[in-house]
N, C-alpha and C positions, 0 to 999 in steps of 0.2 A: 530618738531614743533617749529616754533618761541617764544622765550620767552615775547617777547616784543608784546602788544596787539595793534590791527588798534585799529582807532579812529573813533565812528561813533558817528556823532552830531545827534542830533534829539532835537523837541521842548520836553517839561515837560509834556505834557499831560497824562492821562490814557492811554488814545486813542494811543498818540505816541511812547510813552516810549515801552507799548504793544508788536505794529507791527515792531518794531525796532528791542527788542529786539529778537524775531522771526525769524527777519533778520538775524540777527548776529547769532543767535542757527544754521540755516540753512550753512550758510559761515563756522561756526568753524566746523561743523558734515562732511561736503564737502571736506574743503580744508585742516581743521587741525592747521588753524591760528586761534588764541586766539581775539577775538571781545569789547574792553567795551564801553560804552554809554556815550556820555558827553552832559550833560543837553545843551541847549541854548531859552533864553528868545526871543521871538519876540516884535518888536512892537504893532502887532498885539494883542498880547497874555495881555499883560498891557494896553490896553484903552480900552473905554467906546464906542469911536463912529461906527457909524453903516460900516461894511465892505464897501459898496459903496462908501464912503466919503475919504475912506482909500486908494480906489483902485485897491478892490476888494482882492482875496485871496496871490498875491505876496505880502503883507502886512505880510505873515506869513511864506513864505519858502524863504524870502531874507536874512534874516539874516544868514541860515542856508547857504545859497549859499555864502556871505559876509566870513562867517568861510570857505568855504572851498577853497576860494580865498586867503585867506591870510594865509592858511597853518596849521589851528589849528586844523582840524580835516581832518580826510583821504579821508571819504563818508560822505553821509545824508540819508535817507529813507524817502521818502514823499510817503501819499496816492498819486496815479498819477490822480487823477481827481482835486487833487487842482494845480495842476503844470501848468501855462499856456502853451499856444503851440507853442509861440514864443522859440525858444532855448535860452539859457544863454548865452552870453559870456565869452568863455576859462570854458565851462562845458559842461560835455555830460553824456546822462543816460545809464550808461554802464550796466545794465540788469536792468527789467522787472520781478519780481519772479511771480510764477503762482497765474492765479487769484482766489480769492475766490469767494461766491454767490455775485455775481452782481447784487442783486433784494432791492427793497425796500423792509419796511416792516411797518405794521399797529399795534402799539401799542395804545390799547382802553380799556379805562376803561371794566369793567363787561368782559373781555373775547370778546368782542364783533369782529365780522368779520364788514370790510369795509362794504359790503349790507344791516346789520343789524342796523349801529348807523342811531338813529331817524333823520327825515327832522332839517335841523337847527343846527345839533352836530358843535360841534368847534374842528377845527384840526390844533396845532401850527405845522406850517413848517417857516421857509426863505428860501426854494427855489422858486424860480420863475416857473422852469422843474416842481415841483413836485406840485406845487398848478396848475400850468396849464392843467396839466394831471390828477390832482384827478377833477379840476371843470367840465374837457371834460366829466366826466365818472359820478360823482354827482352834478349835478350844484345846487344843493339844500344846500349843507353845507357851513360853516363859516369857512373861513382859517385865520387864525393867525398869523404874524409874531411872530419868536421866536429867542432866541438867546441862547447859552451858551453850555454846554458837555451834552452828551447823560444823565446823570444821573440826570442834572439840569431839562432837557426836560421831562424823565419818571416824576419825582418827580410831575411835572405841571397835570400830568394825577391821580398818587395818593391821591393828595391833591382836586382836582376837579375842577381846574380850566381850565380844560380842558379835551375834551372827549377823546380824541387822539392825539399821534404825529405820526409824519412817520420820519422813520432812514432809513440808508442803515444797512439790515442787516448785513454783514461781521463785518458792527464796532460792531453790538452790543454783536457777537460773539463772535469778539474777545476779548472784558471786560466784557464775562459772564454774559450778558444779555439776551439771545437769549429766555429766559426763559419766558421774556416780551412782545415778538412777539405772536400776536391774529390774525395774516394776512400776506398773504405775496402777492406783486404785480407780479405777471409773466411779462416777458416783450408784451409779447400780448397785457396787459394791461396800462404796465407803463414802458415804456423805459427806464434806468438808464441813470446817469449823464455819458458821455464818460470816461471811464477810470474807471469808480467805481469798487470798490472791489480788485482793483490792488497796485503794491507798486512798488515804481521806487528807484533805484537807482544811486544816482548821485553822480561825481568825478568832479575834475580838467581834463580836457583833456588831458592836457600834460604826466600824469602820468596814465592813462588808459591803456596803453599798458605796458609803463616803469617798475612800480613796483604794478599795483593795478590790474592786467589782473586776478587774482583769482576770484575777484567782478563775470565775467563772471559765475561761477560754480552755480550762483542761477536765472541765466537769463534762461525763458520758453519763447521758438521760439513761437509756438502757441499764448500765453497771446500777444509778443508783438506785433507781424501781426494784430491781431484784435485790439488791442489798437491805432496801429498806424491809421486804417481805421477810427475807433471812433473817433480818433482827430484829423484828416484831415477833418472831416465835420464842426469842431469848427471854424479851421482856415477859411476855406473858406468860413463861414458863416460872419468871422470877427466877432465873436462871444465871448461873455467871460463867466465869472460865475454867472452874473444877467442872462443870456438867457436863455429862455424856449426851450433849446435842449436839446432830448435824444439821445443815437447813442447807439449802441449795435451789434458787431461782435462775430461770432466764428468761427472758423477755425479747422475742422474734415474734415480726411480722402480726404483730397486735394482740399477741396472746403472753400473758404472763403467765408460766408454772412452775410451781410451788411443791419441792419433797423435804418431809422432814422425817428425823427418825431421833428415839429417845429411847437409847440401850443400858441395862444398868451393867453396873460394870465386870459383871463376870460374863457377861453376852448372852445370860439364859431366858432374860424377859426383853421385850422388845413393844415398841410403837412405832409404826412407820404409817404416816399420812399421805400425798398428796391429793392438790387441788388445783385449778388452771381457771384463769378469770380474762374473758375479752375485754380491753383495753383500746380506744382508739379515740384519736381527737383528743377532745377536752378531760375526756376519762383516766388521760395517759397523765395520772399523776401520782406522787409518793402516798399523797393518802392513800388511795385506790388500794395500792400495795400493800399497805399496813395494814388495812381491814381485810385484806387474803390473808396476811400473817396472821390476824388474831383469830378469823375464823378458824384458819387450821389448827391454830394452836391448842381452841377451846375445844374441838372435834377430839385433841389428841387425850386430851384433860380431863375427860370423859370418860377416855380408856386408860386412865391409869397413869398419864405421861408424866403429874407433876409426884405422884408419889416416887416413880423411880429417881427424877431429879434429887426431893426429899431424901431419899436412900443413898446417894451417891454423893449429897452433901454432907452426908454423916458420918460417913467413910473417907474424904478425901482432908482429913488432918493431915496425912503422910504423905500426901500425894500434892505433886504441883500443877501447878497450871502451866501452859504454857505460849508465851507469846509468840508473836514472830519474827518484829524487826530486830530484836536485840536481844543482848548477849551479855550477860550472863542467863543472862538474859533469855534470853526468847530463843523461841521455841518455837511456835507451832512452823518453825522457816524447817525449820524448829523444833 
């Protein structure tokens, strides 16, 4: 075993620090190289203004990417739903660790399930996905933009200033919250954010094969196939983290399938696609995945899907985006 430990940047958050260092407990158990954590601040992470003003969520994994440009740390571990889908230059996500529950979930005052809170309850979210997709299904309740760490967000429900929030459960799992969860959305119901519940890890390119090819030993084939299909409907939607996109793939036993859905944001117009592609052997690869993602995509595009994005991008001045791992971050944990 080396004595000398990688260096894995992550932002300060709960949230981040967390599924980081998870990462690294997985890497050191695998390969037997020694992992520590080096804090880094984003810009993100220190101001007030609203994610959209900023530019959405690369406002919080640039710096981490900035650090591993210039050398100071080895990798990064981002949730992969705040990672845009444009690649970095001179970086690439050299694994994919397996995903956790990819489901939202309904945190409500009194124990209360989704069906039960009264006409008119207020529910803080900033997603645009997830207010879209709760008004499709209650159009009766009061959404809330919200901002800040999952414990900021419960605390809003304790106090009573609100009847509920909605998280992605994995985060609130993974900082021992899960205890908090009154509901949980199936994706029948509520699509996830692309890539949610997932954790990416990313390198300099150049040294991916060279000296950091270990990284590989926490990458799951399965996770990334479906993730990549997820985030091929982003990109071809031209879509970012204000859009009211959900994608949701899995890939068992040689079949990959593919649901996606593009709600505008008062829940009155909808697209919902899926599509499922045999995959086996030599077939079983990310391309494969990406050309489901774009078929579906361009299926959905047809019917309308990139005009609602359009409309939803025109609307969401006031509205944030929301990521996962951090905090003030992030959100979609979040």
């Amino acid at each position: 075993m080396t004595s000398v430990p990688a260096r894995l940047g992550t932002r300060r958050s709960t949230m981040a620090t967390t599924q980081s260092q998870q990462v690294a407990d997985a890497i050191t158990e695998r390969t037997g190289i020694p992992v520590e954590l080096v804090l880094i601040t984003s810009f993100g992470d220190v101001t007030k203004a609203q994610l959209t003003q900023l530019g959405g969520t690369g406002v919080f994994v640039n710096a981490l990417r900035d650090e591993l440009l210039a050398g100071n740390i080895d990798f990064a571990v981002h949730s992969l739903k705040d990672l845009p889908t444009t690649p970095a230059d001179g970086l690439t996500l050299v694994a994919i660790t397996g995903r956790d529950d990819p489901r939202d979930a309904l945190c409500a005052r009194d124990g209360l399930k989704f069906a039960d809170l009264p006409r008119g309850a207020t529910i803080g979210t900033g997603s645009p996905r997830r207010v879209a997709q709760l008004a499709a299904l209650r159009p009766d309740l009061n959404f809330v933009p919200i901002r800040g760490n999952a414990e900021t967000r419960l605390g809003k429900v304790a106090s009573g200033d609100l009847d509920a929030v909605v998280l992605a459960y994995a985060g609130l799992e993974r900082i021992g919250r899960a205890d908090d969860v009154t509901d949980i959305f199936e994706p029948s119901q509520m699509l996830p954010a692309p890539g949610q519940g997932a954790l990416a890890v990313e390198c300099d390119i150049s040294r991916a094969d060279r000296d950091l090819g270990y990284l590989t030993a926490v990458d799951h084939t399965p996770t990334r196939m479906a993730v990549a299909a997820e985030r091929t409907i982003l990109a071809e939607l031209e879509a970012g983290c204000a859009a009211p996109v959900g994608a949701y793939a899995e890939y068992h036993d040689g079949l990959l399938r593919l649901r996606a859905a593009v709600v505008a944001t008062d829940g009155r117009q909808a697209v919902h696609r899926e599509r499922a592609v045999a995959l086996d052997g030599p077939d079983i690869t990310v391309a494969a995945a990406e050309r489901l993602g774009r078929k579906l995509a361009r299926e959905m595009i047809a019917e309308g899907a990139d005009r609602i994005v359009a409309a939803a991008a025109g609307e969401s001045s006031g509205t944030e985006a929301e990521p996962e791992q951090g905090e003030h971050e992030q959100g979609e944990q979040g």
